[in-house]
Backbone bond lengths (Angstrom), bond angles and torsions (degrees), N, CA, C in turn:
res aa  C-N    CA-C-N  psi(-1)  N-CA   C-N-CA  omega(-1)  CA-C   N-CA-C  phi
1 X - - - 1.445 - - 1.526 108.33 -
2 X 1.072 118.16 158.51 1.755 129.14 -176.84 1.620 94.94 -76.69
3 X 1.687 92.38 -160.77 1.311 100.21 -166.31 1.433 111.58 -94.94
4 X 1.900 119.30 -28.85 1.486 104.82 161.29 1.234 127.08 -43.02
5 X 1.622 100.92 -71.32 1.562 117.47 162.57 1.504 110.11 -9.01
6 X 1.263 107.78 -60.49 1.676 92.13 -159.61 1.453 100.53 -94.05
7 X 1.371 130.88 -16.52 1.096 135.95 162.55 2.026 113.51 -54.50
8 X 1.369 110.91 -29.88 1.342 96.93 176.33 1.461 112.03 -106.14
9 X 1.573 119.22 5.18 1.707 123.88 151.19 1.603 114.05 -62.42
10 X 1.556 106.74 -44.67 0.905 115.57 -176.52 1.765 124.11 -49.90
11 X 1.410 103.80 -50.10 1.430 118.88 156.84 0.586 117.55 -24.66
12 X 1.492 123.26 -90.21 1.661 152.52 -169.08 2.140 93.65 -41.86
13 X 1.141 117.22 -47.64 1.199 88.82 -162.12 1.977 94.92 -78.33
14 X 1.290 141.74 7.00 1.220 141.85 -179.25 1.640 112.57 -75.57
15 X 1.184 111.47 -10.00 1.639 139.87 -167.85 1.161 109.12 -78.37
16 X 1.696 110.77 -64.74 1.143 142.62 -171.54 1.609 94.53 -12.81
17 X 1.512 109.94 163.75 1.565 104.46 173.03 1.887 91.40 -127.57
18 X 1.030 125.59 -28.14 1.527 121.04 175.51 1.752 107.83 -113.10
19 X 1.287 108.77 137.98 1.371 115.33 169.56 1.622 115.26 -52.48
20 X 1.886 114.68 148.34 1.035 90.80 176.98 1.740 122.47 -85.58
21 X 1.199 133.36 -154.57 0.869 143.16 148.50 1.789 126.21 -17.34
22 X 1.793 113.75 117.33 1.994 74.89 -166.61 2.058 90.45 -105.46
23 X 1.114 113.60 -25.51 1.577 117.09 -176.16 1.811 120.05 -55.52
24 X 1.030 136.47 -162.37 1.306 134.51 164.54 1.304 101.22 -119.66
25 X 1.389 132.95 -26.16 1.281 137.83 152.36 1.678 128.74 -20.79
26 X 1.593 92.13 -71.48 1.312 92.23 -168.46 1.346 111.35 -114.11
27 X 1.518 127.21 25.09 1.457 162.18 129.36 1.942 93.12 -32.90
28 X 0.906 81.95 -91.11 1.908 104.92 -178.82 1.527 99.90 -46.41
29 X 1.130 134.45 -55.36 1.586 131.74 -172.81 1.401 88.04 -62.01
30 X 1.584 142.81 -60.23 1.180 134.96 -154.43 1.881 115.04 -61.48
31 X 1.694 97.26 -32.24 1.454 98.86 171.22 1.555 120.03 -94.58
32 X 1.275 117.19 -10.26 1.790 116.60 155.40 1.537 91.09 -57.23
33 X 1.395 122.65 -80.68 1.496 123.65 -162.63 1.396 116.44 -27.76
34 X 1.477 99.09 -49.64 1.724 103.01 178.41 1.727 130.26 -59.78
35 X 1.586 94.82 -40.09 1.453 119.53 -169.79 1.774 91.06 -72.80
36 X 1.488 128.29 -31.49 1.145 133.53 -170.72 1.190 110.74 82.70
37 X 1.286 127.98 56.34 1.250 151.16 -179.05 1.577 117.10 49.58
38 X 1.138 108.83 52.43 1.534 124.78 170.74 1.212 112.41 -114.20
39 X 1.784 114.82 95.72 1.353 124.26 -154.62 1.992 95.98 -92.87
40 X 1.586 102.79 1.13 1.531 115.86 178.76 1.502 112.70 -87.05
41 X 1.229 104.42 -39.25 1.773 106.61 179.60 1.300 103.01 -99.57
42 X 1.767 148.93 29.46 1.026 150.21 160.51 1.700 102.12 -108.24
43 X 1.363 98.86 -20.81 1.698 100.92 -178.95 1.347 113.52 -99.01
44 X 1.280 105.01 -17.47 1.545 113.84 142.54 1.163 147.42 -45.73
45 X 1.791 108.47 -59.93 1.359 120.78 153.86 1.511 116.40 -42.43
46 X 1.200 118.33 -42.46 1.643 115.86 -160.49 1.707 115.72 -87.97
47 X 1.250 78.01 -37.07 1.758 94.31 171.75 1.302 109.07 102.62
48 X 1.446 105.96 22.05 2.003 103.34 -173.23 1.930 112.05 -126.16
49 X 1.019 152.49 166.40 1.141 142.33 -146.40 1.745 122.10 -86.59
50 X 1.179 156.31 167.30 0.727 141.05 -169.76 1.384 135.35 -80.19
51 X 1.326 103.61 -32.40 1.776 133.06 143.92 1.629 107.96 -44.73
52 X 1.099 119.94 -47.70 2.165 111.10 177.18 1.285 99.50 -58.70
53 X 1.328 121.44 -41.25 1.481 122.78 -149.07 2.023 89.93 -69.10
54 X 1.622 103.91 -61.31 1.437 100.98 169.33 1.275 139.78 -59.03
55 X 1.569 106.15 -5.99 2.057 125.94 -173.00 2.144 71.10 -70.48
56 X 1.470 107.99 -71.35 1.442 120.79 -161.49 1.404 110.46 -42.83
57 X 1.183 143.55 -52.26 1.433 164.95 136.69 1.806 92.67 10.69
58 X 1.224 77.61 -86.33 1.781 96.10 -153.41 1.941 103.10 -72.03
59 X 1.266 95.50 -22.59 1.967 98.04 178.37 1.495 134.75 106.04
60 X 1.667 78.03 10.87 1.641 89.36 -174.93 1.525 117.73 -78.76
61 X 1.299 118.36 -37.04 1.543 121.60 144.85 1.921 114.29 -106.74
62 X 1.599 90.02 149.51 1.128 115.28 -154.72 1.668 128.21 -113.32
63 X 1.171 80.89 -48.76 2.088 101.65 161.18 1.566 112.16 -125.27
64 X 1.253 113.49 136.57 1.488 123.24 -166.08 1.761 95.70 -103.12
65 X 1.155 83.97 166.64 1.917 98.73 -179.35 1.669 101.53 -53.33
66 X 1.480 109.11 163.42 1.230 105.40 -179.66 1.934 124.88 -70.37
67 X 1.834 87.86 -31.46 1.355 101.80 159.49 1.920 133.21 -41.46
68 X 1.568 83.57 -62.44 1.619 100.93 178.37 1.317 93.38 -80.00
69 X 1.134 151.72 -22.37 1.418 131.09 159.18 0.960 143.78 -51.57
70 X 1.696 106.14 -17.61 1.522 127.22 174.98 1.537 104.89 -97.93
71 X 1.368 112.75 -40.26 1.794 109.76 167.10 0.984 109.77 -61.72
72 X 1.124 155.19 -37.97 1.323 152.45 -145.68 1.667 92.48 -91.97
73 X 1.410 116.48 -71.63 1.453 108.25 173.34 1.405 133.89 -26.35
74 X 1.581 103.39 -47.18 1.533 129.59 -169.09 1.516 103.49 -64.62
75 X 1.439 114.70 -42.49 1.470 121.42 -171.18 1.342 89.07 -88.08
76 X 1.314 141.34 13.02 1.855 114.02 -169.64 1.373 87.66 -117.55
77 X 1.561 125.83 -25.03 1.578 140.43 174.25 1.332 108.19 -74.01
78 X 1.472 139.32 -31.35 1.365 123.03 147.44 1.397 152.97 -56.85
79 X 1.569 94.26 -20.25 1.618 115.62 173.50 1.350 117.50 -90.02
80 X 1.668 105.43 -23.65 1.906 117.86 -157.01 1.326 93.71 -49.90
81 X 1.465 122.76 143.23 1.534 118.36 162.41 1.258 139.74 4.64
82 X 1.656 99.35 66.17 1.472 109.90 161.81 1.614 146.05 -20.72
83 X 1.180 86.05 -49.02 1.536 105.11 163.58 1.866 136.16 -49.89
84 X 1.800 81.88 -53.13 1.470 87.23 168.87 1.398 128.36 -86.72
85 X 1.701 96.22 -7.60 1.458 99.88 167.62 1.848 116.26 -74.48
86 X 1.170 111.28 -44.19 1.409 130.07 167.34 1.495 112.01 -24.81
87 X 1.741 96.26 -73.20 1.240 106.24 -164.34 1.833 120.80 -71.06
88 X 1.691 96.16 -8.21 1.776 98.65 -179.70 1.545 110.15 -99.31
89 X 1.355 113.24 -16.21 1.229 121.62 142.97 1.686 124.83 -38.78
90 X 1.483 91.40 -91.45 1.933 89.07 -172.64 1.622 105.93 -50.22
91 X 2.138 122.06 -25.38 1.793 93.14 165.03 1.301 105.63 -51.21
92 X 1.056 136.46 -96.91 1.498 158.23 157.65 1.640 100.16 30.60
93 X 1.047 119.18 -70.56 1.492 128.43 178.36 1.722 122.70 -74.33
94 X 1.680 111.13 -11.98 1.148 92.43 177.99 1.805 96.36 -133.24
95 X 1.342 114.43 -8.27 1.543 102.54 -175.17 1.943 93.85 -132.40
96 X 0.947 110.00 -52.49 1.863 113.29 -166.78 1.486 116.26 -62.33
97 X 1.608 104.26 -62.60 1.223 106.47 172.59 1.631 113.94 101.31
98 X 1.280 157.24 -171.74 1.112 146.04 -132.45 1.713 121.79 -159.38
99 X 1.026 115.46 77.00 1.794 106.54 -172.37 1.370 107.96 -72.27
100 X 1.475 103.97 142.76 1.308 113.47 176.64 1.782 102.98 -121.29
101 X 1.214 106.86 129.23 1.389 115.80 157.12 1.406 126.50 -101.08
102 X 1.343 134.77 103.32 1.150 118.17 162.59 1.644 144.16 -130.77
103 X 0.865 168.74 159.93 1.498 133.06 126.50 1.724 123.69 -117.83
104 X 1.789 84.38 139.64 1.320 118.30 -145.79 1.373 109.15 -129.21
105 X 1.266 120.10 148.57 1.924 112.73 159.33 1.636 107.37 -68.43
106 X 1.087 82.59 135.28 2.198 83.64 171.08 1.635 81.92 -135.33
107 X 1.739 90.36 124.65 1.681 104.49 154.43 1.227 115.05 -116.79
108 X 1.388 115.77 151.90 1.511 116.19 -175.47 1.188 102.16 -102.70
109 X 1.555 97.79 165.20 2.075 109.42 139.63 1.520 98.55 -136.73
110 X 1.347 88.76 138.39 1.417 102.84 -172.70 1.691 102.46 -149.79
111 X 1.261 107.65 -170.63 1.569 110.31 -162.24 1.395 98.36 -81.62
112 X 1.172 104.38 149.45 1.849 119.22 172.74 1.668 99.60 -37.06
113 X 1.705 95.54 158.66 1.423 107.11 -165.06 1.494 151.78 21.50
114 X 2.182 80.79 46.54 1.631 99.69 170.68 1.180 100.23 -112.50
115 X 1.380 125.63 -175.13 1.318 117.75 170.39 1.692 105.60 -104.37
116 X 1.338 112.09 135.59 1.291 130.88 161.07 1.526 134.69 -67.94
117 X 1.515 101.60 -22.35 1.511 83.63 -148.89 1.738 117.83 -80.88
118 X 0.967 117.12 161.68 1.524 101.56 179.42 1.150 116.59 -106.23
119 X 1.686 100.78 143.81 2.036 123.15 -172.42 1.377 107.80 -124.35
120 X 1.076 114.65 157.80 1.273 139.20 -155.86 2.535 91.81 -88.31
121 X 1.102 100.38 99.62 1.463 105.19 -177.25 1.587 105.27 -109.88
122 X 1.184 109.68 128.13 1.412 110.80 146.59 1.659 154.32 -70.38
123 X 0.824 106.90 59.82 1.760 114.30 -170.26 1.453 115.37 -104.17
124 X 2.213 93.58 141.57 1.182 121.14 162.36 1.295 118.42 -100.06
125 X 1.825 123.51 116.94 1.656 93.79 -170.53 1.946 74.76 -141.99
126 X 1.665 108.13 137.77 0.855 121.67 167.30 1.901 117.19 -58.88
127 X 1.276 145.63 144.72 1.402 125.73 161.37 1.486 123.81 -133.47
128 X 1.126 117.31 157.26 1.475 113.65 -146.49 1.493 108.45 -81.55
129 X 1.164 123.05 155.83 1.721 133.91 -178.32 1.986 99.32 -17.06
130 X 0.951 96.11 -77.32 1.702 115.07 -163.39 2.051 101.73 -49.26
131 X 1.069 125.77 -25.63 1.306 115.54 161.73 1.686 119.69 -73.15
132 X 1.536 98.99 -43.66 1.423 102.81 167.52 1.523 117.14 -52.73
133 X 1.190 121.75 -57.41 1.519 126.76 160.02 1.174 113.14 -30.78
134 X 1.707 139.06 -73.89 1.247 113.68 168.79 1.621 136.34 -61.80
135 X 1.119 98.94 -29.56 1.284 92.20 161.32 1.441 143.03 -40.86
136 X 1.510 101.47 -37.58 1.547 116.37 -178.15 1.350 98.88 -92.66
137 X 1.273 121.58 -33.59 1.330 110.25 -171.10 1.398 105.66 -89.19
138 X 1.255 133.06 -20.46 1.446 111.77 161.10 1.656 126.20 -70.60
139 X 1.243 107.39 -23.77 1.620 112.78 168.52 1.439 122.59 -73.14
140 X 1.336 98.93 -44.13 1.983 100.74 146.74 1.527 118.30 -28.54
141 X 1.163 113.64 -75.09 1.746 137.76 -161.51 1.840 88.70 -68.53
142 X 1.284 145.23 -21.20 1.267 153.24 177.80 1.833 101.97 78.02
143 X 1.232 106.14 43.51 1.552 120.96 155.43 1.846 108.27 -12.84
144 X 0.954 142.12 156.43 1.373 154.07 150.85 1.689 97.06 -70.19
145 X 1.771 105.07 143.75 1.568 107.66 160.80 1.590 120.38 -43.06
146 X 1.523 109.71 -43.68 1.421 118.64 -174.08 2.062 105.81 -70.11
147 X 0.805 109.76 -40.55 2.122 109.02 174.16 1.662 99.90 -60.63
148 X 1.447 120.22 -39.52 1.300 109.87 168.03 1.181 110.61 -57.35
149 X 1.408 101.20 -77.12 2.087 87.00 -164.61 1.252 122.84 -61.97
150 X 1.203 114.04 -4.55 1.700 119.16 160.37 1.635 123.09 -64.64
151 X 1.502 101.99 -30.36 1.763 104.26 168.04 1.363 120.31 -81.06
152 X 1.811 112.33 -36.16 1.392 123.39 168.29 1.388 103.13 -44.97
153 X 1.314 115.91 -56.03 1.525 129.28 -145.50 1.818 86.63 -72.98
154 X 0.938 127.69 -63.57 1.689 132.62 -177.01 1.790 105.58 -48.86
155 X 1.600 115.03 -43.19 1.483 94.67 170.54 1.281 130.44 -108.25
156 X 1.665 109.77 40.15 1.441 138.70 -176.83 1.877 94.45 -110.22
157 X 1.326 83.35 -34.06 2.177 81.33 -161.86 1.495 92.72 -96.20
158 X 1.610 135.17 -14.08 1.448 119.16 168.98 1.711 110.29 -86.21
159 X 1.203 83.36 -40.31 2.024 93.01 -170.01 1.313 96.29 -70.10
160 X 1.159 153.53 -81.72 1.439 165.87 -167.79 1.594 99.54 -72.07
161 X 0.670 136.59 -92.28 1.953 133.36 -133.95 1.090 86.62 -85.40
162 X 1.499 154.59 -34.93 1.136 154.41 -160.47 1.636 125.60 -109.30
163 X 1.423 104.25 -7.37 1.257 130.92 157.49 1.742 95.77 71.20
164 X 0.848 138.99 38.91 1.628 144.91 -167.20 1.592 114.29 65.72
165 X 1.856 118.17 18.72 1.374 112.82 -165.87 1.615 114.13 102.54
166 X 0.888 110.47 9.50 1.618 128.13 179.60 1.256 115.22 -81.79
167 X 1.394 131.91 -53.51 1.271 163.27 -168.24 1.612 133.36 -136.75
168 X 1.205 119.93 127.45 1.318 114.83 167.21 1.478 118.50 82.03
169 X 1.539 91.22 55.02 1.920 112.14 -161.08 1.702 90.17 -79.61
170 X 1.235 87.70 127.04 1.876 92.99 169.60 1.992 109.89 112.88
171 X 1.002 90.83 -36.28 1.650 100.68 -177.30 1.275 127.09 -43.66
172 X 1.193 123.86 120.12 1.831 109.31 176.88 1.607 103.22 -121.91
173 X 1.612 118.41 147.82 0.996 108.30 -163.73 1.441 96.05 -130.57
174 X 1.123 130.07 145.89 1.348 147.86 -152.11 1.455 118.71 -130.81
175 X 1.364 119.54 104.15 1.801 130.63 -143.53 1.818 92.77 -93.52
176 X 1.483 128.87 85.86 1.386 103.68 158.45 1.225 114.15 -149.57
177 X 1.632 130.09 -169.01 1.318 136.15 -141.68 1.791 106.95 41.52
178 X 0.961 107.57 95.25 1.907 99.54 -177.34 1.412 92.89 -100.78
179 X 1.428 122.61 121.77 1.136 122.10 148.62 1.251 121.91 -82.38
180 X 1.204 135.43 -60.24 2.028 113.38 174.73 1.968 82.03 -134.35
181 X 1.634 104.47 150.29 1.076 122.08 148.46 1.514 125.86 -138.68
182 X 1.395 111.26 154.61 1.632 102.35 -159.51 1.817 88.33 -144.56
183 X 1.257 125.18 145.19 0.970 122.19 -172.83 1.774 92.82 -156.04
184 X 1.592 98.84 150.25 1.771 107.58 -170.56 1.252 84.93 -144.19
185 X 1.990 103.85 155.40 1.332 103.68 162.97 1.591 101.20 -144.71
């Protein structure tokens, strides 16, 4: 996934109400549990054999490579409490709404004898329910990185550059080179 993408996983696990898992132990027990004790499609997910998955089980290995240490996390942060991820979502999408932090190039087009060119800006701009909504729902549907920053970019140039429709009728603003973005809801 790109960098929204993982920027709005990232979120979701900020929600969480219990930490996940901190061992490799019971990391792995939490995704047998999930898989419903299919220690074959958890060794799947990870990419390692079906026997590691049971070495981990029973305790015979204990700390995983640094690699699989980061998969293993990654897959235990997709399952963590669904629910509460769910439910801070639809706030987010229908009452809270979505902050975005970033800095990014924004180039414009705008009417003759403005300036165009695009600079590297720093902005925090809160955005309203209905961007959050697409947002999630295009990452649902498995959107391209580029359909993301095309929705960012649309409620960056109404909310911010456009002042809610106040200013700067005609303007389109164009989200690229992203150096870091961070977004909470």
């Amino acid at each position: 996934m790109g960098i929204i993408g993982d920027s709005l996983d990232k979120a979701a696990t900020n929600v969480f109400t219990r930490p996940i898992p901190k061992t490799a132990g019971a990391q792995i027990r939490f995704l047998v549990k999930h898989e419903k004790g299919s220690t074959r499609t958890v060794a799947q997910r990870l990419g390692i054999s079906q026997r590691t998955v049971e070495r981990y089980l029973t305790g015979q290995i204990k700390k995983p490579r640094p690699d699989l240490a980061e998969r293993l996390a990654g897959e235990v942060r997709k399952d963590w409490q669904p629910l509460i991820r769910q439910r801070a979502r639809k706030q987010a999408a229908t009452e809270g709404g979505i902050t975005i932090e970033t800095r990014a190039r924004f180039g414009f087009t705008a009417a003759p004898g403005t300036t165009d060119d695009g600079r590297l800006r720093l902005i925090t701009q809160h955005l309203p329910p209905a961007y959050a909504a697409r947002l999630f729902a295009a990452q649902e549907q498995g959107a391209t990185e580029q359909r993301l920053q095309n929705i960012a970019a649309e409620g960056l140039q109404e909310q911010y550059f456009k002042d809610r429709g106040r200013r700067a009728e005609g303007l389109v603003v164009e989200l690229t080179d992203i150096d870091y973005i961070e977004l909470g809801y």
